[in-house]
C-alpha positions as CSV (number, residue, x, y, z in Angstrom):
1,X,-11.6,5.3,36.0
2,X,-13.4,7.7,38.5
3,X,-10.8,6.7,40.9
4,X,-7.8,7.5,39.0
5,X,-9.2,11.0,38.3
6,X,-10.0,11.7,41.7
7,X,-6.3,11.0,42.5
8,X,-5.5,13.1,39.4
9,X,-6.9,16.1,40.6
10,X,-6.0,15.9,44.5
11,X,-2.5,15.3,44.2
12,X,-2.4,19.2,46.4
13,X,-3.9,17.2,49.1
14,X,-2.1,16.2,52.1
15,X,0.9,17.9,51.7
16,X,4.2,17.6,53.4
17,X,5.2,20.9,55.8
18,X,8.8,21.4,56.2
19,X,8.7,23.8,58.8
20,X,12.2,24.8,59.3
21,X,12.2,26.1,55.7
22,X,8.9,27.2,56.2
23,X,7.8,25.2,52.8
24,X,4.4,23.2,51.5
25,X,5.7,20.4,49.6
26,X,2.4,19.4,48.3
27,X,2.3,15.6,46.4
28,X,4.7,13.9,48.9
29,X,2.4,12.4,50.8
30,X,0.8,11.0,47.9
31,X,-1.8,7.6,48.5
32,X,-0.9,5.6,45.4
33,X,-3.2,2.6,46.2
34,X,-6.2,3.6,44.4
35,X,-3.8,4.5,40.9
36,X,-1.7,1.2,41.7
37,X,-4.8,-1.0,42.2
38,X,-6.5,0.3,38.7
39,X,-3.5,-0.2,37.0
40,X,-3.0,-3.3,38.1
41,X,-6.9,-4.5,37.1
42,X,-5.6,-2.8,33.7
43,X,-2.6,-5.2,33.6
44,X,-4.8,-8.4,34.7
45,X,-7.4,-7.1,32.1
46,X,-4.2,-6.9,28.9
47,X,-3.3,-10.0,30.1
48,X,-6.6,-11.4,29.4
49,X,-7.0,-10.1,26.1
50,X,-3.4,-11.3,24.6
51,X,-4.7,-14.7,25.9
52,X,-7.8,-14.8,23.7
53,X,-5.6,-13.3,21.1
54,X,-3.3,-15.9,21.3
55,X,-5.8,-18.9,21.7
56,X,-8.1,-17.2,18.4
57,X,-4.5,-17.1,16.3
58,X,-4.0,-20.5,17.2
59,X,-6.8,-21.2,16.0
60,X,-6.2,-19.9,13.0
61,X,-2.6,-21.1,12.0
62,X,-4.2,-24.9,13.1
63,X,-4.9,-27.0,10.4
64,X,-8.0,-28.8,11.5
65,X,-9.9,-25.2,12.2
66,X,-8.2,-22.9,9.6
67,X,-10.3,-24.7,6.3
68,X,-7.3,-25.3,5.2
69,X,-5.3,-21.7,5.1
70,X,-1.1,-21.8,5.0
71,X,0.5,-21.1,7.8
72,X,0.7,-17.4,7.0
73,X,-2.7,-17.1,6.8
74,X,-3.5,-16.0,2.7
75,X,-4.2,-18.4,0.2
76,X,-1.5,-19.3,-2.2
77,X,-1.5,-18.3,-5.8
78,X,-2.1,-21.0,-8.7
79,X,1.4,-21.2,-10.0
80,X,1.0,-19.9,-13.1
81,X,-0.1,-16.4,-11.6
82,X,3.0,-16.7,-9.4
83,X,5.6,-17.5,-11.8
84,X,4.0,-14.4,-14.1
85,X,4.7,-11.9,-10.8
86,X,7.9,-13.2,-10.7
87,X,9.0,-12.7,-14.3
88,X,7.3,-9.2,-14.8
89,X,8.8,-8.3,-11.8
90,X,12.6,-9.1,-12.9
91,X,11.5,-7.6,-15.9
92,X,12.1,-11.0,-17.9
93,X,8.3,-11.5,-19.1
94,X,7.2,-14.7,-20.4
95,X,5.5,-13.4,-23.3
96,X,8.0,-10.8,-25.6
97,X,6.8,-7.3,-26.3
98,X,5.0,-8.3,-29.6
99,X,4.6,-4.4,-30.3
100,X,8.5,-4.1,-30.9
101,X,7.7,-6.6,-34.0
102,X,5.2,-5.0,-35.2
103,X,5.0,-2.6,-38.2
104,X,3.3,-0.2,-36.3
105,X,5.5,0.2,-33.8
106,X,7.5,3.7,-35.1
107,X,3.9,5.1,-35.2
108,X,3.7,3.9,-31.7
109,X,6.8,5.1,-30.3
110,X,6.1,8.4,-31.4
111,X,2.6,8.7,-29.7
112,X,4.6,7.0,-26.2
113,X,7.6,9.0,-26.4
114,X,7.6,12.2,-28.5
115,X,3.4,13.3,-27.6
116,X,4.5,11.9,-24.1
117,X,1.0,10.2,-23.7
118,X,0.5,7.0,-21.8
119,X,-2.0,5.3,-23.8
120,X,-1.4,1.4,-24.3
121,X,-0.1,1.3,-20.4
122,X,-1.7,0.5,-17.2
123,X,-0.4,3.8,-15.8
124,X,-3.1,6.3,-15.6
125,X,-1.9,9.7,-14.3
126,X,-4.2,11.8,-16.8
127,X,-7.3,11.4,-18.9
128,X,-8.0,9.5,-21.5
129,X,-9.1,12.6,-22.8
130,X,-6.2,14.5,-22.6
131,X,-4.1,11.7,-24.0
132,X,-6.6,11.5,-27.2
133,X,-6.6,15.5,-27.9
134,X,-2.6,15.4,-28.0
135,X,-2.9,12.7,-31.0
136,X,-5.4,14.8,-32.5
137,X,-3.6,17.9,-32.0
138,X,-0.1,16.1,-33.5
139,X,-2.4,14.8,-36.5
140,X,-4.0,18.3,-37.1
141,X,-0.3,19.8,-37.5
142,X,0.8,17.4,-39.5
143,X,3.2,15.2,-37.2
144,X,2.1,11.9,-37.8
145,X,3.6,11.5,-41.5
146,X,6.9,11.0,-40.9
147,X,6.4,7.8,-38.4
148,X,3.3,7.0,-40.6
149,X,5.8,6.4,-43.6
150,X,8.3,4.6,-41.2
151,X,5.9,2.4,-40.8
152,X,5.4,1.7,-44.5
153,X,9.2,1.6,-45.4
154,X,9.5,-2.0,-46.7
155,X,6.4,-2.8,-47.8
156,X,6.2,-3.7,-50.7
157,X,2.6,-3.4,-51.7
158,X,1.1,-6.6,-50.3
159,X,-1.4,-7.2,-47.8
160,X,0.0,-6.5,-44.7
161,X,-1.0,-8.8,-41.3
162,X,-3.2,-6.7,-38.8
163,X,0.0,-6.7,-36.5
């Protein structure tokens, strides 16, 4: 490293005179041996490296040293947990939206969409807190009746189920 700086900083010495033109041409008669010879330990020394790299990955990707990894390093998933990414991800779930069924669910689409809160959801942008004091707010003006009654509009007096 000393070496390569020293080169660095002297590349004024030894300069070329042109004296018909009466000019200094200074790095012309640059010495590269001491850059070329360090970068060329670099090179040897990168090479090294991408070898133990290489032997240490194939290590890893060998069966017989890898406790029994897949090829791409990562466990798999039990199927089950694989098949449920797939699904939710296609947006075909295996289990339905039981909410849509139940007789609480006009009271629930008006705390989603009208109050705009995201309780009920794995999407937490704001605080619980903040969600709860819209609700409470909507209840203290008097907003909740209407989808409270939609959610009684066919019963007929008997006990309802939970959901």
């Amino acid at each position: 490293m000393r070496s390569i700086q020293r080169e660095i900083n002297f590349v004024n010495d030894n300069p070329l005179i042109d004296v018909s033109r009466n000019k200094a041409l200074h790095g012309g008669n640059f010495q590269g041996t001491p850059i070329g010879v360090s970068m060329d330990n670099t090179r040897l020394a990168i090479a090294l490296i991408g070898k133990l790299m290489f032997a240490q990955f194939s290590e890893l990707v060998n069966d017989f040293y890898n406790n029994g990894l897949p090829s791409n390093l990562s466990r798999d998933q039990p199927k089950d947990v694989e098949s449920a990414r797939s699904a939710a991800k296609s947006g075909s779930p295996a289990i339905p939206n039981q909410i849509k069924e139940c007789r609480s669910c006009p009271l629930y689409r008006f705390v989603r969409e009208e109050l705009g809160t995201e309780l009920l959801t794995s999407e937490k942008v704001r605080s619980p807190g903040e969600e709860f004091d819209k609700v409470f707010t909507a209840m203290c003006e008097g907003k909740m009746i209407d989808p409270l009654f939609d959610c009684l509009r066919e019963w007929n007096g008997a006990p309802l189920p939970i959901c």
